[in-house]
Backbone bond lengths (Angstrom), bond angles and torsions (degrees), N, CA, C in turn:
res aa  C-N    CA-C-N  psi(-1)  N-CA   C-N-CA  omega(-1)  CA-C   N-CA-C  phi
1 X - - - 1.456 - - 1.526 110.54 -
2 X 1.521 113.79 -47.54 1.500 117.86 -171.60 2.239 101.66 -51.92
3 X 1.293 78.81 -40.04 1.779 87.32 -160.14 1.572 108.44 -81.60
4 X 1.412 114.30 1.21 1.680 114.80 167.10 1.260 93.15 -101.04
5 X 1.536 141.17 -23.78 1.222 129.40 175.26 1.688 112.88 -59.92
6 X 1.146 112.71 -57.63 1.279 113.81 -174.35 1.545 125.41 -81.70
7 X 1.129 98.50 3.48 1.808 116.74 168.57 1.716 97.91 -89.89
8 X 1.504 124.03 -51.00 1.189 126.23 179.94 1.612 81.00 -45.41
9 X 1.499 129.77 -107.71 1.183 146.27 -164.67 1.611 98.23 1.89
10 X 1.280 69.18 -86.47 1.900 77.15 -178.04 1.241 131.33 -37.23
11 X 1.118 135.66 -14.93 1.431 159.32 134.51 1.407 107.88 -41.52
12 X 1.764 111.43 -89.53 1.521 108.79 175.61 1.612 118.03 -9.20
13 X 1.858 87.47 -77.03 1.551 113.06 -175.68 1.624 108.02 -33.52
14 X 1.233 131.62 -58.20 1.813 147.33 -177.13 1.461 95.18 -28.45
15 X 2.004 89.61 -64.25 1.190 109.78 -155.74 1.628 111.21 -48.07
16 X 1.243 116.95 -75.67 1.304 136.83 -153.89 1.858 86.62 -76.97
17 X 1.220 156.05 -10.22 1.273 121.38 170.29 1.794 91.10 -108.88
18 X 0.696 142.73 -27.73 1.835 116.69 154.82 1.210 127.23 -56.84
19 X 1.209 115.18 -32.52 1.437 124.61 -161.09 1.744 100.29 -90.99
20 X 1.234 116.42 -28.44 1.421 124.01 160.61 1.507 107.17 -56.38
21 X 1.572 114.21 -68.50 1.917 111.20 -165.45 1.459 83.15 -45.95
22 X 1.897 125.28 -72.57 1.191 120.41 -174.70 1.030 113.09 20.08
23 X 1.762 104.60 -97.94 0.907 143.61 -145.19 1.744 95.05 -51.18
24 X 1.201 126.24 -67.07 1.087 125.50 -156.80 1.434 121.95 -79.10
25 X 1.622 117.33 -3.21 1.317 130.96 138.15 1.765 137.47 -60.31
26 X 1.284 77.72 -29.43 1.551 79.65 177.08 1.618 111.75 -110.20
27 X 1.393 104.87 41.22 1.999 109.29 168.10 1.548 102.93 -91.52
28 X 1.430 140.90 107.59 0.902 138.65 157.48 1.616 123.07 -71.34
29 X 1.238 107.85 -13.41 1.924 86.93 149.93 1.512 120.88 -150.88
30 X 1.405 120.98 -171.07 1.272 109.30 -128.64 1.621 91.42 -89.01
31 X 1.428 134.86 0.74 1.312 142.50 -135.40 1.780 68.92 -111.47
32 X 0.754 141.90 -29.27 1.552 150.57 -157.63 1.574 103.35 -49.38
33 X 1.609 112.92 -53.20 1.316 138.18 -130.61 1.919 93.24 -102.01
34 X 0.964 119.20 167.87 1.384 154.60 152.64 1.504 121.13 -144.14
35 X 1.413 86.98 127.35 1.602 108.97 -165.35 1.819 99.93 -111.81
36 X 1.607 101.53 168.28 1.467 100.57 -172.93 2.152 93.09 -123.83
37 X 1.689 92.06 121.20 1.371 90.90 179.25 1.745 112.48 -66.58
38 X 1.599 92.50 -169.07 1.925 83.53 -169.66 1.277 81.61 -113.20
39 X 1.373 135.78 78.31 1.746 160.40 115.51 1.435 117.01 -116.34
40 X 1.158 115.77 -9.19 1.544 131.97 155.35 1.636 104.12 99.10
41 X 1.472 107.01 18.40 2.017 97.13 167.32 1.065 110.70 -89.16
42 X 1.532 117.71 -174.35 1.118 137.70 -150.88 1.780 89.60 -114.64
43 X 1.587 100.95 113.53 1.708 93.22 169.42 1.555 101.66 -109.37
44 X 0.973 132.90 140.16 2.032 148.41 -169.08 1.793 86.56 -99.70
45 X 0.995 106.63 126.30 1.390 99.38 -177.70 1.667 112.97 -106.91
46 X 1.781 101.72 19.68 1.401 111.35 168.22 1.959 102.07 -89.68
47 X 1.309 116.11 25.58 1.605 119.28 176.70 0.820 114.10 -102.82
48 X 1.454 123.25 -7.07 1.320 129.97 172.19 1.905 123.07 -112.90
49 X 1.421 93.45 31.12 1.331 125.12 -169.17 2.066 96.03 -63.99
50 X 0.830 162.98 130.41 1.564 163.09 -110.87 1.419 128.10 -0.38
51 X 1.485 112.92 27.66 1.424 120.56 175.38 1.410 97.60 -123.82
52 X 1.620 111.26 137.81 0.997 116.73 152.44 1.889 138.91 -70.05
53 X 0.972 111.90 127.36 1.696 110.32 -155.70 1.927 104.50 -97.97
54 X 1.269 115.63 128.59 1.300 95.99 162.00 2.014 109.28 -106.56
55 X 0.801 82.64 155.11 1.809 81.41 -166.06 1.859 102.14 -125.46
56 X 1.164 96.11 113.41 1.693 101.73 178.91 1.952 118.90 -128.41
57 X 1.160 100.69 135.27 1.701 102.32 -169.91 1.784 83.47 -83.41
58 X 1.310 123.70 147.37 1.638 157.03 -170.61 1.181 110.49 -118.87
59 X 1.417 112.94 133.05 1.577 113.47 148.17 1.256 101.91 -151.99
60 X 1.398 107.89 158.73 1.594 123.52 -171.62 1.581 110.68 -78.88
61 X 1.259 117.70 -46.33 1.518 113.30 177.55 1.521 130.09 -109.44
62 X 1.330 95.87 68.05 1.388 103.98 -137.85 2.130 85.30 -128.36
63 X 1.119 127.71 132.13 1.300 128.56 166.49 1.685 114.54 -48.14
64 X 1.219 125.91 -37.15 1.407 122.19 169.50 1.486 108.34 -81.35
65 X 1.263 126.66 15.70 1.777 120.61 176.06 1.076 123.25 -51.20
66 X 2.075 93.88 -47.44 1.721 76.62 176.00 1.749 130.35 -69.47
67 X 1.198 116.79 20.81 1.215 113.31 166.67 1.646 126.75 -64.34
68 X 1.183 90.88 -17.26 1.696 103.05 -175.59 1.387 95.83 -56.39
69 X 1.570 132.02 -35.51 1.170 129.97 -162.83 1.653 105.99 -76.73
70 X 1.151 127.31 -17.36 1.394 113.75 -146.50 1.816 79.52 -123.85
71 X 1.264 119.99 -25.61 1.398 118.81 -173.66 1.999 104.33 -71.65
72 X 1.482 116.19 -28.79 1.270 131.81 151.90 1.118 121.88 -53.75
73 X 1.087 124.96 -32.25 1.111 127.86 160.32 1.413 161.00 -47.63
74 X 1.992 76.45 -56.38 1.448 103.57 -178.47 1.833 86.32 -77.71
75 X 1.127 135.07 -32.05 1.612 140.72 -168.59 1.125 100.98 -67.60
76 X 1.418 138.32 -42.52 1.597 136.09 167.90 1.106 134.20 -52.24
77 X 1.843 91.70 -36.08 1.453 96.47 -169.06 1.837 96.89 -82.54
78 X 1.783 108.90 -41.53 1.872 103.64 -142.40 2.049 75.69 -99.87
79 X 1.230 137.05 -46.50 1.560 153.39 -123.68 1.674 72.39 -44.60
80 X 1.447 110.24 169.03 1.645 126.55 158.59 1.321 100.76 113.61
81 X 1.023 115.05 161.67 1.675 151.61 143.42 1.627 79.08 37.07
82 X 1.303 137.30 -61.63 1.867 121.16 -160.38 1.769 100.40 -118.91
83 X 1.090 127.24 -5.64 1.478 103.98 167.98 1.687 105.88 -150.42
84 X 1.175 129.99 179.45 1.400 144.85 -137.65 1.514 109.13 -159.69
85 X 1.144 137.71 158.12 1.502 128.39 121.06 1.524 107.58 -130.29
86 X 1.421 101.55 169.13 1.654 101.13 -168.26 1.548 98.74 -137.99
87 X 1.701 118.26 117.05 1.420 77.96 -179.95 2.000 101.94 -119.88
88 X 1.313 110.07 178.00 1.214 125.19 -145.05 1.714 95.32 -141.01
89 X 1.435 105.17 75.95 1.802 120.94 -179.09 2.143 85.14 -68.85
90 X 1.845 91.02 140.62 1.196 102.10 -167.14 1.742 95.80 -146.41
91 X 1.103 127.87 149.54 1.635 136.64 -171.14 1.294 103.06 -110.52
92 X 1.932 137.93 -7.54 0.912 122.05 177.43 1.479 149.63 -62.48
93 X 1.449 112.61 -8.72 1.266 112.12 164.34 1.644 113.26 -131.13
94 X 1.441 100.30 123.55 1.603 118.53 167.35 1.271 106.46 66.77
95 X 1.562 112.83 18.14 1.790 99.67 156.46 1.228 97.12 91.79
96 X 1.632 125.91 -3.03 1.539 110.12 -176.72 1.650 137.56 -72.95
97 X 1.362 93.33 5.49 1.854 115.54 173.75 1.189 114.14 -131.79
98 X 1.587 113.46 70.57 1.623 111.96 -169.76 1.725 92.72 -78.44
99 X 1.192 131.27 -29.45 1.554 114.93 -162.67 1.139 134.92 -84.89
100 X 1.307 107.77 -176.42 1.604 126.39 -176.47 1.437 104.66 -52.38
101 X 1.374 135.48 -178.39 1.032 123.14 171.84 2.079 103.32 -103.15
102 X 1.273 111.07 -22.74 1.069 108.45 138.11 1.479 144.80 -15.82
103 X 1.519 82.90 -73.31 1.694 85.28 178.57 1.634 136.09 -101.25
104 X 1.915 83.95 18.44 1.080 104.52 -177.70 1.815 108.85 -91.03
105 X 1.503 94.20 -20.73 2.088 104.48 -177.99 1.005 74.30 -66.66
106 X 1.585 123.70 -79.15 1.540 132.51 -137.08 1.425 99.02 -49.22
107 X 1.466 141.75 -40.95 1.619 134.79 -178.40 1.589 111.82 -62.47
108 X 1.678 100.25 -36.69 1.664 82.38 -175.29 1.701 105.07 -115.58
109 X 1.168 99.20 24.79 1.498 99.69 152.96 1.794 120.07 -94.36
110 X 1.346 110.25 -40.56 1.451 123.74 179.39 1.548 105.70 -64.27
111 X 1.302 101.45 -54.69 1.804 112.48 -177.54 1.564 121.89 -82.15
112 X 0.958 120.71 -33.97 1.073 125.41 158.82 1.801 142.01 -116.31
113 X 1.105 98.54 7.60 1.717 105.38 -178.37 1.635 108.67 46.05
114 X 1.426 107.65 59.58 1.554 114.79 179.30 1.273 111.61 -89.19
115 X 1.374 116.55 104.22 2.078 118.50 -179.53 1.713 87.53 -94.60
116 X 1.125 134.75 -43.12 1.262 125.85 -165.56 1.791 100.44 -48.35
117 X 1.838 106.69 151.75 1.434 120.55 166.91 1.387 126.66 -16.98
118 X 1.400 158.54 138.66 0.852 137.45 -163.86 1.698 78.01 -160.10
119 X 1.627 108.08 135.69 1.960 107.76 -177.04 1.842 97.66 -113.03
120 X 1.254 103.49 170.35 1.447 103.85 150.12 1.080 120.96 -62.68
121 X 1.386 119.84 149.05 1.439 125.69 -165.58 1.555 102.16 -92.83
122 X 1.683 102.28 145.76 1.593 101.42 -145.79 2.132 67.09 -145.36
123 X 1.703 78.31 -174.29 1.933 105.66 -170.88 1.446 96.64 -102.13
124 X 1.498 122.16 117.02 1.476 108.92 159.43 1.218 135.86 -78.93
125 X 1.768 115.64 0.13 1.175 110.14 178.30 1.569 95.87 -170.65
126 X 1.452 127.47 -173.91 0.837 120.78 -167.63 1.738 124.97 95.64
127 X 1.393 111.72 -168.13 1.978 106.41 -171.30 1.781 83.04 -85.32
128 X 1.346 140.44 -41.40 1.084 126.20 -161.61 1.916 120.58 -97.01
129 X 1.914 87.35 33.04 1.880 86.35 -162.15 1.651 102.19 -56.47
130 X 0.840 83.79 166.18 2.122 110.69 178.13 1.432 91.99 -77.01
131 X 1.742 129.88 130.49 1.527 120.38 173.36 1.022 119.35 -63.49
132 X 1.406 128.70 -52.38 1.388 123.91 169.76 1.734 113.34 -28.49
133 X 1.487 117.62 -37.07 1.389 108.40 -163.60 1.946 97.39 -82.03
134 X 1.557 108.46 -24.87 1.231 112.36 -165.50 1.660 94.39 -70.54
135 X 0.949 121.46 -47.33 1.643 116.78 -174.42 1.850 101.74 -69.10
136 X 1.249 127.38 -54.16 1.774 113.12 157.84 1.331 97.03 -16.74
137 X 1.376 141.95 -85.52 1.383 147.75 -132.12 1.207 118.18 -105.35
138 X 0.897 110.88 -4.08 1.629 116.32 165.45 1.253 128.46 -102.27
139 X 1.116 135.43 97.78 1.601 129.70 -173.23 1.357 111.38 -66.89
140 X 1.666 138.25 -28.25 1.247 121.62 151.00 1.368 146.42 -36.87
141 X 1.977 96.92 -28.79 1.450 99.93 163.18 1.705 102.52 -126.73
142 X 0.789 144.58 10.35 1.552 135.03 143.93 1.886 120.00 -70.53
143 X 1.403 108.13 -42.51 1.330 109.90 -178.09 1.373 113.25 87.86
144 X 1.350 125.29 -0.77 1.756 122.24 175.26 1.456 102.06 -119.19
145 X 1.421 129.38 -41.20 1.463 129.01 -133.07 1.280 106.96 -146.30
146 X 1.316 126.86 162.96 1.137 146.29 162.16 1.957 116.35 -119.09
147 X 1.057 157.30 145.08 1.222 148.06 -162.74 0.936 114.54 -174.75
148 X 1.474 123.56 143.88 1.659 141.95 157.79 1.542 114.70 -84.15
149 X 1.205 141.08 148.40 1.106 131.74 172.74 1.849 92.61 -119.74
150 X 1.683 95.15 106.09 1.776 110.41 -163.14 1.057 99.48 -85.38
151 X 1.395 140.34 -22.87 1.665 139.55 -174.51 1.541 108.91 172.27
152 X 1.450 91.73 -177.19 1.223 101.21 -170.14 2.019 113.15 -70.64
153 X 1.182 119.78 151.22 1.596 151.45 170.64 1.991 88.76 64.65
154 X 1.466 95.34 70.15 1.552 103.11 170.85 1.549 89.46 -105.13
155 X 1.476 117.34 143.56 1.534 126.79 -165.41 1.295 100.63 -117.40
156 X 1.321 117.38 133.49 1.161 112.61 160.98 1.455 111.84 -134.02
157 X 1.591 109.29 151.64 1.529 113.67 -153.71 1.740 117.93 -117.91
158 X 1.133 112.50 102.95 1.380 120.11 -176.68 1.518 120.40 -73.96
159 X 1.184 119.70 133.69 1.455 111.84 156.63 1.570 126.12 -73.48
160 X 1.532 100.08 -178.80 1.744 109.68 -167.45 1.704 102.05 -75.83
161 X 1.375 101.15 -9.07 1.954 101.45 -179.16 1.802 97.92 -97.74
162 X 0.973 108.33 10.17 1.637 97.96 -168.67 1.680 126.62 89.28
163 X 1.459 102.15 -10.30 1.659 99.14 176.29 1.607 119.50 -122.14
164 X 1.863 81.45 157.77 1.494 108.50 -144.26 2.028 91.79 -65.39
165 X 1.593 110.18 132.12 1.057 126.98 146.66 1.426 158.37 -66.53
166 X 1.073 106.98 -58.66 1.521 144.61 143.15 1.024 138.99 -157.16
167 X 1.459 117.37 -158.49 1.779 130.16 -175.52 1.123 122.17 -137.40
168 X 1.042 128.49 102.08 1.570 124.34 154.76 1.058 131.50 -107.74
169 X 1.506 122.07 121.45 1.220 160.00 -172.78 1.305 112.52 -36.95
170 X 0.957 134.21 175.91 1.537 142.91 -147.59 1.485 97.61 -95.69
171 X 1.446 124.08 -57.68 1.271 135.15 171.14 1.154 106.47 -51.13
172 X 1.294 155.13 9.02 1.837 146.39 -160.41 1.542 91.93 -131.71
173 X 1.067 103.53 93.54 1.840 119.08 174.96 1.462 102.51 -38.84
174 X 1.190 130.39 174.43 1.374 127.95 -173.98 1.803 95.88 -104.67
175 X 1.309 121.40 -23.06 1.241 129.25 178.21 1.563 105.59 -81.28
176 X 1.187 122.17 -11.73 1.377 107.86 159.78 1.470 133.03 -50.83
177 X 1.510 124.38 156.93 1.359 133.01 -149.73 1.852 87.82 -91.10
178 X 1.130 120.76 -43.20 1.620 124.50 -170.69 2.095 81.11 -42.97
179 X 1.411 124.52 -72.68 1.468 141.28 -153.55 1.385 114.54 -67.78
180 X 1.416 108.03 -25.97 1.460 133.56 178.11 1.594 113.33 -91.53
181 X 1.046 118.97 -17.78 1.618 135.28 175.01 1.669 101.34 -86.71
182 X 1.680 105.46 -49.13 1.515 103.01 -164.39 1.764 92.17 -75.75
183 X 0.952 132.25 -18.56 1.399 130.30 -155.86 1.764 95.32 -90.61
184 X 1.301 123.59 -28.19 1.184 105.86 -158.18 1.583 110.48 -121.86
185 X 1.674 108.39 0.05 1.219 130.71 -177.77 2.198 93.57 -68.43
186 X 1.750 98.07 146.41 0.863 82.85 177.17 1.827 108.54 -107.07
């Protein structure tokens, strides 16, 4: 009896931590996911169910930083009722997001007056990527794309149903007309 108990267990146990990653591999769109803001709640990212989302990984010391300014921007001008951005501060290349997530508001609140979304800072790639970023980059579970995440403030652009559109690259200002076309197209 003892030893069907702990085979059951052991079973359960299999179950529920595969069946968890599973789970979060096999969300084909982005409405799928709940993310953790950088105040530590729980955002359902089915709330942004008829807005278009632009979604960009952040870092503070990073040569594209000053984008924070123009990504504020573009949120002032289009943010509300039909579009979003969310961004997603990340430490993966060259150490350029050593901080807290703390002191990561406080940088782009002081330096940049950032009201737009701001998440806990997560892995964009790598053995420990963030799922949400794994479905971005995977066209098996996005359904459009395949992708690298090459550096920091690479954008990627959601539709109002939750699926992934495209990518623009780190170099493609957020005030660009390619981002500014998709943003305002109806």
């Amino acid at each position: 009896m003892k030893t069907l108990w702990i085979t059951l267990l052991g079973m359960m146990l299999t179950w529920t931590v595969f069946g968890q990653a599973g789970e979060s591999l096999e969300k084909k769109n982005f409405h799928d996911f709940t993310v953790e803001t950088i105040d530590g709640q729980s955002l359902d990212l089915a709330s942004l169910k008829g807005k278009k989302v632009l979604v960009v990984n952040t870092a503070s010391r990073c040569g594209y930083t000053p984008q924070y300014a123009d990504l504020q921007k573009l949120y002032e001008q289009y943010g509300g009722e039909n579009f979003t951005i969310i961004g997603f501060p990340a430490n993966n290349f060259a150490n350029q997001e050593p901080g807290s997530d703390a002191e990561i508001k406080q940088f782009c609140q002081k330096n940049y007056g950032v009201t737009f979304p701001m998440m806990s800072k997560i892995s964009v790639k790598g053995k420990d990527q963030h799922p949400l970023y794994q479905w971005l980059t995977t066209k098996n579970y996005n359904g459009k794309m395949d992708s690298k995440v090459k550096w920091n403030f690479q954008k990627y652009l959601i539709n109002e149903k939750g699926e992934l559109v495209k990518v623009a690259y780190s170099k493609t200002n957020p005030m660009d007309e390619k981002i500014l076309g998709w943003v305002k197209e109806k």
